[in-house]
N, C-alpha and C positions, 0 to 999 in steps of 0.2 A: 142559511142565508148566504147569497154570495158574496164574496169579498169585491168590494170597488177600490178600485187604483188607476193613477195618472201618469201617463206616459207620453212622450215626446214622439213623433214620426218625421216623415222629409215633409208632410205636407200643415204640420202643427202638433198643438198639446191635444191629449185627448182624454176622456171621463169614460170611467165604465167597468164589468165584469169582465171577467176571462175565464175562460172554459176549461184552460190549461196554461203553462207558462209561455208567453209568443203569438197564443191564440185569442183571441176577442172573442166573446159571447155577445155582448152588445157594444159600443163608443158612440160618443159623443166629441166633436170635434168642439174644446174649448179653450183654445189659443186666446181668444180678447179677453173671458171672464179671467183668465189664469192668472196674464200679464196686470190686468186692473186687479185684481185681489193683492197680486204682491207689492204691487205701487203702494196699497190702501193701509198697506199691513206694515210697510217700509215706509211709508209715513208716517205712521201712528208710532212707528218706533225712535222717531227723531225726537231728542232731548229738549226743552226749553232749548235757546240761545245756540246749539246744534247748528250745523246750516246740512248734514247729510248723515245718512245712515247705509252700514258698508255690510257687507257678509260675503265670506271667503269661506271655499272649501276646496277640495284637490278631487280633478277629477280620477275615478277608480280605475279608468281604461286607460288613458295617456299618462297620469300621473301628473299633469299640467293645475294648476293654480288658479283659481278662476274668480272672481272679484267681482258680487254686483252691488252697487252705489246710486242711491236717489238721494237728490239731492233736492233741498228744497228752494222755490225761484224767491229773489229776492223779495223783500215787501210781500209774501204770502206767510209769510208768520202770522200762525194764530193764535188767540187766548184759547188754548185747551183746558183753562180751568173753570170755563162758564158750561 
């Protein structure tokens, strides 16, 4: 079975098998699903009384620091215990 993995290009995020490391077998270009998944997923991770949730890591090639944060808008706090 092939292995699926997600990668970045200049033109978007993309889905799919690889033939070899560099080479594509099939892709799918999925920049909106990607971006809405981590919003959905960085939402769900904001605490009661929270107003954002953060995630930091370093990137491997520049060594640079990289920070991303959703935050959630006011008065959209919801009962997530219903």
């Amino acid at each position: 079975m092939a292995e699926y993995h997600v990668g970045c290009g200049l033109a978007g995020i993309y889905a799919g098998t690889i033939k070899k490391p560099g080479e594509w077998k099939n892709k799918s270009e999925v920049t909106g699903e990607a971006l809405r998944s981590v919003a959905e997923f960085m939402l769900g991770k904001i605490k009661p009384g929270d107003k954002a949730y953060e995630i930091t890591w370093i990137n491997s090639e520049s060594g640079e620091k990289i920070v991303l944060t959703c935050h959630r808008e006011a008065g959209d706090e919801k009962d997530r215990d219903n």
